[in-house]
C-alpha positions as CSV (number, residue, x, y, z in Angstrom):
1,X,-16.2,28.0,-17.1
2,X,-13.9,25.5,-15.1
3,X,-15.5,22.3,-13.2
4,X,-15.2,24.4,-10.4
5,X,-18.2,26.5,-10.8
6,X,-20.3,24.0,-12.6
7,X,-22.5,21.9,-9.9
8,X,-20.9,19.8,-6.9
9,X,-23.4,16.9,-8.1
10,X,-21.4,16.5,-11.7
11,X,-18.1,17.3,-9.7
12,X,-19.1,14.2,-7.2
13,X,-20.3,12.4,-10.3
14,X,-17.3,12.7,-12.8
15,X,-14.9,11.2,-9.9
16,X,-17.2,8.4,-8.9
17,X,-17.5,7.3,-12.7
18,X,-13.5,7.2,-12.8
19,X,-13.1,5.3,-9.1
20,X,-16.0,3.2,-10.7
21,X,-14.2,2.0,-13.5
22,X,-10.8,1.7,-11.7
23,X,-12.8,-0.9,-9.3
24,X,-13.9,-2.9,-11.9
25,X,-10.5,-3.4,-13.9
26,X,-9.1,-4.3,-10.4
27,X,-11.2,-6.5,-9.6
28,X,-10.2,-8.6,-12.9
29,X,-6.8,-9.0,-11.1
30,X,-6.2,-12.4,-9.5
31,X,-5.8,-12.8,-5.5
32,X,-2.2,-13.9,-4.3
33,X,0.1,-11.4,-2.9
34,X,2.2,-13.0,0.1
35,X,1.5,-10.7,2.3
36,X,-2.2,-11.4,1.7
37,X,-2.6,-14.6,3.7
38,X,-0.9,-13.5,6.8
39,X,-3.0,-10.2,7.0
40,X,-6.4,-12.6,6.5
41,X,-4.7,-15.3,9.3
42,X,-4.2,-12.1,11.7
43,X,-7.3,-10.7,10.8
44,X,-9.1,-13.9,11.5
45,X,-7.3,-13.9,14.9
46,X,-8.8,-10.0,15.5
47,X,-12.3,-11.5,14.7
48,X,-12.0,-14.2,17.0
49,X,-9.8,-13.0,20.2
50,X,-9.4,-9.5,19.7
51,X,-6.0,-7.4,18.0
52,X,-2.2,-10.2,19.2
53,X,0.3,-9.3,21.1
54,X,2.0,-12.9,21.4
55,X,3.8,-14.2,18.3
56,X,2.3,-17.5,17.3
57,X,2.6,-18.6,13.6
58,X,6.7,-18.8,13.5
59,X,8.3,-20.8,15.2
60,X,11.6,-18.5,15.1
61,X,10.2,-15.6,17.1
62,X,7.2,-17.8,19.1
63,X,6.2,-16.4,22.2
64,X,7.7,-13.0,21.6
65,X,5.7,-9.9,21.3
66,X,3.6,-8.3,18.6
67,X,2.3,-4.9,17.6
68,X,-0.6,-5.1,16.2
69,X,-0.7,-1.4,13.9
70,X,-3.0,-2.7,10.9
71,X,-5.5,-5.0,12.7
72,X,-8.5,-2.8,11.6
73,X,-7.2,-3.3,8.1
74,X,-6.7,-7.0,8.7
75,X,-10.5,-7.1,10.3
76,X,-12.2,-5.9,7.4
77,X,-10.1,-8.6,4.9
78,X,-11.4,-11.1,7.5
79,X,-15.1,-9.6,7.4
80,X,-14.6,-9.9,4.1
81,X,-13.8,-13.6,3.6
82,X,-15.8,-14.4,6.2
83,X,-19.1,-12.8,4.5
84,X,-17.8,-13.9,1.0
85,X,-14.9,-15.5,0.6
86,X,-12.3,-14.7,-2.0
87,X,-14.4,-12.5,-3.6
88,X,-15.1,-10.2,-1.2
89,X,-11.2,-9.9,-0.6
90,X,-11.3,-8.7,-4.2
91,X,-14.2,-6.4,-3.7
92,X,-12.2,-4.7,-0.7
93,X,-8.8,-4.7,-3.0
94,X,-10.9,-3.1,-5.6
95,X,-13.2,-1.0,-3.6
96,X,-10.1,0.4,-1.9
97,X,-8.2,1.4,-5.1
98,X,-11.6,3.0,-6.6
99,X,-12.4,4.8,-3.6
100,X,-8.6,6.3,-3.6
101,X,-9.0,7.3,-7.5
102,X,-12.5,8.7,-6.7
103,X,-11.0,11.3,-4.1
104,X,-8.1,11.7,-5.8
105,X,-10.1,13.1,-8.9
106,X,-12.9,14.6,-6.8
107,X,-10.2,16.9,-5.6
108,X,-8.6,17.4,-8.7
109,X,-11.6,18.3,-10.4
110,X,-12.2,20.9,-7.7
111,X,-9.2,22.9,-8.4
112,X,-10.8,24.7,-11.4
113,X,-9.9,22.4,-14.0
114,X,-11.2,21.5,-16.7
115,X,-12.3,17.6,-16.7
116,X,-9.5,16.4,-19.5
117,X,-7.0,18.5,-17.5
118,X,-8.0,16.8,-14.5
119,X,-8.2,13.1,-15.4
120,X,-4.6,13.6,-17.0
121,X,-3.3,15.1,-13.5
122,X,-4.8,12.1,-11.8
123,X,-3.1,9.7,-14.2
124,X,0.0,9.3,-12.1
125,X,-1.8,8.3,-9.1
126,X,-3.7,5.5,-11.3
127,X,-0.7,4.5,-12.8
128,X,1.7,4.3,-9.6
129,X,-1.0,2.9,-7.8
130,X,-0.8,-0.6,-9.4
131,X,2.4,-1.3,-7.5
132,X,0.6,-1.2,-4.5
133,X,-2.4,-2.7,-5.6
134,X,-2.7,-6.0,-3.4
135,X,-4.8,-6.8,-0.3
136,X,-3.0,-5.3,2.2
137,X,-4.7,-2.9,4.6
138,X,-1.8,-0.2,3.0
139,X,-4.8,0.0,-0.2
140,X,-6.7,0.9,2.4
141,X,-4.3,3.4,4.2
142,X,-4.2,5.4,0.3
143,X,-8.0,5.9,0.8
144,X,-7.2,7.5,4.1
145,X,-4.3,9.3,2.8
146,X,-6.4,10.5,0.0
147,X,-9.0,11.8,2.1
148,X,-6.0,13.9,3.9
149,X,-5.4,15.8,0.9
150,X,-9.1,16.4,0.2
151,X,-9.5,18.0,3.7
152,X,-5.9,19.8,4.0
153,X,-6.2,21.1,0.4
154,X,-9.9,22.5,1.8
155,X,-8.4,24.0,4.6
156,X,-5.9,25.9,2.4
157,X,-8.6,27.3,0.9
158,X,-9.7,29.0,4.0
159,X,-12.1,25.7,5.1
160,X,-9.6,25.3,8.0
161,X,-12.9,23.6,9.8
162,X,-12.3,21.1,7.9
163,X,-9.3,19.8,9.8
164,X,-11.4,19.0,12.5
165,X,-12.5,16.3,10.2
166,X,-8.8,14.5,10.4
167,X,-9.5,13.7,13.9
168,X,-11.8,10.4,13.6
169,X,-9.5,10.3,9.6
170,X,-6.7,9.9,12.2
171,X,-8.2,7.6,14.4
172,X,-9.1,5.3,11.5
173,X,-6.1,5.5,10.0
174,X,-3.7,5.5,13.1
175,X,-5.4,2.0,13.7
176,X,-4.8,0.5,9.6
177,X,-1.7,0.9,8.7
178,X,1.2,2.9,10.0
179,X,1.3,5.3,7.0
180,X,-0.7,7.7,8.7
181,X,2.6,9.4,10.0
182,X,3.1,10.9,6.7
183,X,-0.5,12.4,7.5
184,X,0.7,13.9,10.4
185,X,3.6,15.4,8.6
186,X,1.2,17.5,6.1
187,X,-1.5,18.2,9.1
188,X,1.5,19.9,10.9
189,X,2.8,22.3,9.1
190,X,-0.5,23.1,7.5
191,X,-2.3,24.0,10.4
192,X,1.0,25.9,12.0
193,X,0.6,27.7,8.1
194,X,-2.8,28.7,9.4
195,X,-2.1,30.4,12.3
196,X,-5.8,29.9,13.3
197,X,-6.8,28.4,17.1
198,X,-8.7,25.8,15.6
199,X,-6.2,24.2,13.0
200,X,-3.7,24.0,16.0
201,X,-6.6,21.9,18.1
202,X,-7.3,20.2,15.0
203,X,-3.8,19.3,14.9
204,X,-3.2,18.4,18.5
205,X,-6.7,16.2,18.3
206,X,-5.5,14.1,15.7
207,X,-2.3,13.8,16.4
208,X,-3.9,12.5,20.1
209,X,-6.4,10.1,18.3
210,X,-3.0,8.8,16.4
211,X,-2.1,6.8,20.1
212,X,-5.8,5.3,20.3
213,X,-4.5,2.0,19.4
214,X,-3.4,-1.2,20.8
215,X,-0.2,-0.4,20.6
216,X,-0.7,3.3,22.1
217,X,1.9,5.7,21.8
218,X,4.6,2.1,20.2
219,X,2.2,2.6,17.0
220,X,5.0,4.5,16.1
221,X,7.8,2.3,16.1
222,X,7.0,0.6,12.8
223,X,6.9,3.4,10.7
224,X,9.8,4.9,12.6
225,X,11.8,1.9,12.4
226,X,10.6,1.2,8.6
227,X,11.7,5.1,7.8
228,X,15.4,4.8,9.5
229,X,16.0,1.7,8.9
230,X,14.5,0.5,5.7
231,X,14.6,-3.5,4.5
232,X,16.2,-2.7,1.3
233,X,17.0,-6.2,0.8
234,X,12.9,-6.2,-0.1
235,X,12.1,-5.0,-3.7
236,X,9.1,-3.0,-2.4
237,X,11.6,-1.1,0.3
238,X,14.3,0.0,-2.4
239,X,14.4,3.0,-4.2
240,X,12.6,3.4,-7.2
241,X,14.9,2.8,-10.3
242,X,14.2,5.0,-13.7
243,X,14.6,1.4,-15.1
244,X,11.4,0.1,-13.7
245,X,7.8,1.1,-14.9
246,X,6.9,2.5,-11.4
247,X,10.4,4.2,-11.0
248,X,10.1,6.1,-14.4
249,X,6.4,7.0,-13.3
250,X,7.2,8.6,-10.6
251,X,10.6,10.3,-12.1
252,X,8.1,12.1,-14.8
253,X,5.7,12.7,-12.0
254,X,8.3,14.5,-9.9
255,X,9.2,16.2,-13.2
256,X,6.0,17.4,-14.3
257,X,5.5,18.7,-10.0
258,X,8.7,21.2,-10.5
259,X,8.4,22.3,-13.8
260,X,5.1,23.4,-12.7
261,X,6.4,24.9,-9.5
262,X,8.7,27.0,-11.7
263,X,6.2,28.3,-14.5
264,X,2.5,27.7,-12.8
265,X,2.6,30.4,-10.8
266,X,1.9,28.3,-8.1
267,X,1.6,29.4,-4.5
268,X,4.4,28.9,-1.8
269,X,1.5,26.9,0.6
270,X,1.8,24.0,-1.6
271,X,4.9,23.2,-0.4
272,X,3.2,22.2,3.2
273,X,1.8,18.8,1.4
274,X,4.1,18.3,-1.4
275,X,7.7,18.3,0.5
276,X,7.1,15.7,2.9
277,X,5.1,13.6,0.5
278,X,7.8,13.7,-2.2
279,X,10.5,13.3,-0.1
280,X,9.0,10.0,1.3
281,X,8.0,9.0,-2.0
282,X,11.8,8.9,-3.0
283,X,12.7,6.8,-0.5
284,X,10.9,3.7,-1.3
285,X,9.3,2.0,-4.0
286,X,6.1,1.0,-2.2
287,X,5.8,4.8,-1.5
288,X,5.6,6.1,-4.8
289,X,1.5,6.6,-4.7
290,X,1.5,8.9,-2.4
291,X,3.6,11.5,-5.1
292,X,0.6,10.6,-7.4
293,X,-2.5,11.3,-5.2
294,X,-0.9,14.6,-3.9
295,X,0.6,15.7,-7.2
296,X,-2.9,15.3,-8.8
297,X,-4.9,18.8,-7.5
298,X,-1.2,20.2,-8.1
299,X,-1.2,19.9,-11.2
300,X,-4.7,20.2,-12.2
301,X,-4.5,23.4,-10.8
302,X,-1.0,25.0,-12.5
303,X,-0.4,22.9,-14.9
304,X,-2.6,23.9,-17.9
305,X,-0.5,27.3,-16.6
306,X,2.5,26.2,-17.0
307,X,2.1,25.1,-20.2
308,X,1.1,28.2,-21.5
309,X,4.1,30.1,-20.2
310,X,6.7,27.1,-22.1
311,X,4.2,27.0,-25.1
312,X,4.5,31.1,-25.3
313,X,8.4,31.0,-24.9
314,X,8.8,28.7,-27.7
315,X,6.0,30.5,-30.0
316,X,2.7,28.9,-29.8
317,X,0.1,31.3,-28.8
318,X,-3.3,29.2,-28.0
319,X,-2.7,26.1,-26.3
320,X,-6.3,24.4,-25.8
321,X,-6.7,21.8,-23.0
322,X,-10.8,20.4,-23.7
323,X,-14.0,21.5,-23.3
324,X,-14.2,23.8,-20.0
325,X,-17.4,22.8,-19.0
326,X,-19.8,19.9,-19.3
327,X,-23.4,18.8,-20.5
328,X,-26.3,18.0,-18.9
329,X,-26.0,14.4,-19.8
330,X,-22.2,13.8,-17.5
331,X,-23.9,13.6,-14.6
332,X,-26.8,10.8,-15.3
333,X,-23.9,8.7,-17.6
334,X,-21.2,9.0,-15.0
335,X,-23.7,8.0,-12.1
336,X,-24.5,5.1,-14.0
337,X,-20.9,4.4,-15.0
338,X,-20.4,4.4,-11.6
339,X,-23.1,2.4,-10.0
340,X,-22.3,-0.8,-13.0
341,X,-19.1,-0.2,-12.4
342,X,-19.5,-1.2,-8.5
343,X,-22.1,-3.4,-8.8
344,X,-19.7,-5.4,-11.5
345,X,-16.9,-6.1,-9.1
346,X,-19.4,-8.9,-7.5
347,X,-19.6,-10.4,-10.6
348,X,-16.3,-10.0,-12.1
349,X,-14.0,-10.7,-8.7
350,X,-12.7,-14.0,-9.0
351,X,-13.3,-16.9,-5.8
352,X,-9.9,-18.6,-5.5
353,X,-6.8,-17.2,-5.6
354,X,-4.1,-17.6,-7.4
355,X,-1.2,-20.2,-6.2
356,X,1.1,-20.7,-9.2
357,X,3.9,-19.0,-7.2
358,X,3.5,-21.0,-4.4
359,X,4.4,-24.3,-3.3
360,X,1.1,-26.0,-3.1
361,X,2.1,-29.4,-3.6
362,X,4.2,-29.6,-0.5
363,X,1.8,-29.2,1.5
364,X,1.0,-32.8,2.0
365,X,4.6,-33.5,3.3
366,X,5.4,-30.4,5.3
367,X,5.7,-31.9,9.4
368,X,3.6,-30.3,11.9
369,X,5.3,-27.8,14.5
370,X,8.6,-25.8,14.5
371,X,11.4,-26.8,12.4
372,X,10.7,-25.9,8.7
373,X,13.1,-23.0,7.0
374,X,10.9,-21.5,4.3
375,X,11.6,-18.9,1.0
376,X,10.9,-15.6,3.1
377,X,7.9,-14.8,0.4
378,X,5.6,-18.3,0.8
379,X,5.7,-17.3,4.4
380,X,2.2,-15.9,4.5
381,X,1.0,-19.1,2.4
382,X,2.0,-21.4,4.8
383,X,0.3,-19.6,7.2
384,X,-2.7,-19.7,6.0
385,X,-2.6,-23.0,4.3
386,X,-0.3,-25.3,6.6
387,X,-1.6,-23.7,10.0
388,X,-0.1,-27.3,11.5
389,X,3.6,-25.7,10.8
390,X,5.1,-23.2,12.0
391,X,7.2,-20.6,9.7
392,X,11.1,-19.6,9.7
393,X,10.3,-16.0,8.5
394,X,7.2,-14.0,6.8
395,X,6.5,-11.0,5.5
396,X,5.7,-9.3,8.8
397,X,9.5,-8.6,9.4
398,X,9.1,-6.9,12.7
399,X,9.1,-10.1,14.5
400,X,12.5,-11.3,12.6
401,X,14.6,-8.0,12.4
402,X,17.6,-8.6,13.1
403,X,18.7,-11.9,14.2
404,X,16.2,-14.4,12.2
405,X,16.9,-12.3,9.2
406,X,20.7,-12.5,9.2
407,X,20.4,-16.4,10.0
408,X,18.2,-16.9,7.1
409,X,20.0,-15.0,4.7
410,X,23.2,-17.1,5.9
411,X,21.3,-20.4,5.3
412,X,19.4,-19.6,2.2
413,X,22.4,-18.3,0.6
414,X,24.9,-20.9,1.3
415,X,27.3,-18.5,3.4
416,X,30.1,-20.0,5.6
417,X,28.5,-21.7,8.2
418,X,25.1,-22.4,7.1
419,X,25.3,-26.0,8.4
420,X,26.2,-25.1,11.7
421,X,23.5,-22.3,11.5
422,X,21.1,-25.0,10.9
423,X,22.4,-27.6,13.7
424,X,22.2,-24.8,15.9
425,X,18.4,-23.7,15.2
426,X,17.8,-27.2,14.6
427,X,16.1,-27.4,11.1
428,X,14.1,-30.4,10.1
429,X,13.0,-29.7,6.2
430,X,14.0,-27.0,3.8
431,X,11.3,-25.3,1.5
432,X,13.1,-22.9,-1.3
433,X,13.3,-22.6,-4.8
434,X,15.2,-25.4,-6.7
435,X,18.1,-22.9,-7.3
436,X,18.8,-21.5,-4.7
437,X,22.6,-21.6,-3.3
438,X,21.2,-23.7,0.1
439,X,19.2,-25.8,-2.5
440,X,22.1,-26.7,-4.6
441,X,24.9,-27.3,-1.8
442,X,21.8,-29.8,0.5
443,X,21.6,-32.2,-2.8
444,X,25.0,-32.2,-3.2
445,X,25.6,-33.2,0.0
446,X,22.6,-36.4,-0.7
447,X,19.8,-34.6,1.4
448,X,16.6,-36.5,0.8
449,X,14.0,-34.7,-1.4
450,X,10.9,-35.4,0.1
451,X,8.7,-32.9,-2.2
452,X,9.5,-31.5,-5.5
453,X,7.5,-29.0,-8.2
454,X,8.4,-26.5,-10.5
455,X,9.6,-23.7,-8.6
456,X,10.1,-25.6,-5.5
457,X,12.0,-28.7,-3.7
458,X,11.3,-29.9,0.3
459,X,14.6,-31.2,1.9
460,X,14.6,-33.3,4.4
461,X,17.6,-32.1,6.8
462,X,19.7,-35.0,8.5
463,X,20.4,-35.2,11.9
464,X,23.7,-33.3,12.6
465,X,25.7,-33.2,15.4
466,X,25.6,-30.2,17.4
């Protein structure tokens, strides 16, 4: 007897105890992605005013305006740090990634697998989950996306109510983090597979709830934009490489999802969720999750399947895959598993982040207002810890695409006319990495240092003509 048919209570219990124990080991992971400090600084802003729509930390694109697509992501960060500081931005980092491997197995589990069968299909999604792991409302878009798969997979079934539940998902999602258009691009053909009344209002609901955000029906653009017109120049936004952990994750994942289409028996209707996921998954590296959340019921399902049918070709008979059911005793260990587990992210979560990587020591000489050129990837520090000066570029991008972009890349790299580039925007100080092409040519040319670390050197820029 699968998982399936054993009670919904050890079902619910098994995936809380593996979501548990994600929470906790992420919560051992130190605070400091770039992005991190310009999501709290907007998030702050949400808490105070209400979701921007004027540009004010850079002085580059100041006055210019803003979409804000991920303020309720960047609220709860805030909430966070406002209720307990750098720990509770841990707890929501870790809460977020346990609460994603929680569904993710909660839905494997329910596709008649047997428990070892179904923590190895979930294993992908745990393991390309740690590129994205940072505290970033996108953690908190995967629980969301998650929870899509959970109710579209239900609805497959013949729950097609269920799809009525994507229209507050939708709404909540629609409002965190622009990733909910991939949602919409498994709702759609799902409920149009359905042919049923209500998975078409379902559809048209959500999709409806989607423009309930600041930005209204413009919520769009980013994900739009990001989609054509991807920053490859960003490691995150190129495509996954075999030769990277990540990229030969998802490689086997995508593996492992066809060779099971071909031998599992499985049915044509998983195509609905798996096409557009793997084809975005292919596209960029900070997309490869999504493969592993929606590949997980997949292959719990037809996998133990498909390895029958290889094992038979090449002569082995019995191929044994674990217990099929479990004891009375899963469901009181896993609970508690699961409740330690939680409660041990207070504890564990550490209270400062960490700032090797970034120029701290500067601080104290960086001028107040516009004028500083900054490494595109301390951006969000200075944010958040020189408020007093304004930033050349950040991780937002949106603001900076195209113009700021090309002149920073022509000034950081040293490219004919770099100088002028600078006269022109009318630098003041240069913060980037001691060896960096712009670094190199501004103390050959005797500009002043007026800070210098390792990693890091502040240039004072002279006056130039214009």
């Amino acid at each position: 007897m699968g998982l399936a048919r054993a009670s919904m209570r050890a079902r619910v219990a098994l995936a809380a105890a593996m979501g548990g124990i994600v929470a906790i080991a992420s919560a051992f992971l130190p605070v400091g992605d770039p992005d991190a400090f310009w999501h709290l600084a907007l998030g702050r802003e949400v808490l105070a005013s209400g979701p921007p729509h004027i540009e004010a930390y850079s002085w580059t694109a100041a006055n210019t305006s803003v979409q804000s697509d991920q303020w309720l992501g960047q609220l709860v960060l805030a909430l966070a740090y406002e209720s307990f500081g750098w720990k509770g931005v841990a707890m929501v980092r870790a809460l977020a990634g346990g609460a994603t491997i929680a569904l993710t197995a909660f839905v494997a589990l329910g596709e008649r697998a047997r428990p070892l069968v179904a923590i190895l299909a979930t294993l992908p999604a745990l393991l390309l989950l740690r590129g994205v792991w940072t505290e970033r409302p996108q953690l908190l878009a995967l629980v969301a996306f998650a929870a899509a798969v959970v109710l579209l997979r239900a609805a497959l079934r013949g729950q097609a109510r269920a799809l009525w539940t994507c229209v507050p998902l939708f709404l909540v999602w629609a409002n965190v983090h622009g990733s909910y258009a991939l949602g919409l691009a498994m709702l759609a053909p799902v409920a149009l597979w359905l042919r049923r009344r209500e998975a078409l209002l379902a559809l048209a609901a959500s999709a409806i709830a989607t423009l309930l955000t600041p930005a209204g029906p413009g919520a769009l653009t980013a994900p739009a934009g990001h989609f054509l017109r991807p920053p490859r120049y960003i490691q995150e936004w190129a495509v996954p490489e075999l030769i990277t952990p990540a990229g030969l994750v998802l490689a086997v994942t995508l593996a492992a999802v066809l060779v099971t289409a071909l031998h599992g028996r499985a049915a044509a209707r998983e195509a609905l969720i798996l096409v557009p996921v793997a084809f975005v998954a292919i596209t960029a590296a900070r997309h490869a999750a999504f493969l592993g959340i929606a590949a997980a019921p997949f292959l719990a399902a037809h996998g133990p399947g498909a390895l029958r049918g290889i094992a038979e070709n090449v002569g082995i008979r019995q191929l044994a895959f674990g217990p099929a059911g479990t004891s009375r005793i899963v469901t009181p260990v896993s609970v508690a598993i699961a409740v330690l587990s939680i409660a041990g992210t207070a504890i564990v979560a550490p209270t400062q982040p960490d700032l090797r990587a970034y120029p701290v020591a500067a601080l104290p000489a960086l001028r107040a207002g516009p004028g500083l050129l900054n490494e595109y990837d301390w951006g969000g520090f200075l944010i958040w810890y020189a408020p007093a000066t304004k930033v050349f570029i950040d991780g937002r991008l949106s603001p900076y695409v195209p113009r700021v972009v090309d002149d920073y890349t022509t000034v950081i790299e040293a490219h004919p006319g770099w100088r002028e580039t600078i006269t022109r925007l009318g630098v003041r100080q240069l913060l980037v990495r001691p060896d960096r092409a712009l670094a190199v040519r501004a103390r050959e040319l005797g500009w002043r240092e007026a800070a210098a670390g390792p990693g890091f050197v502040l240039l004072d820029v002279p006056r130039l003509r214009r």
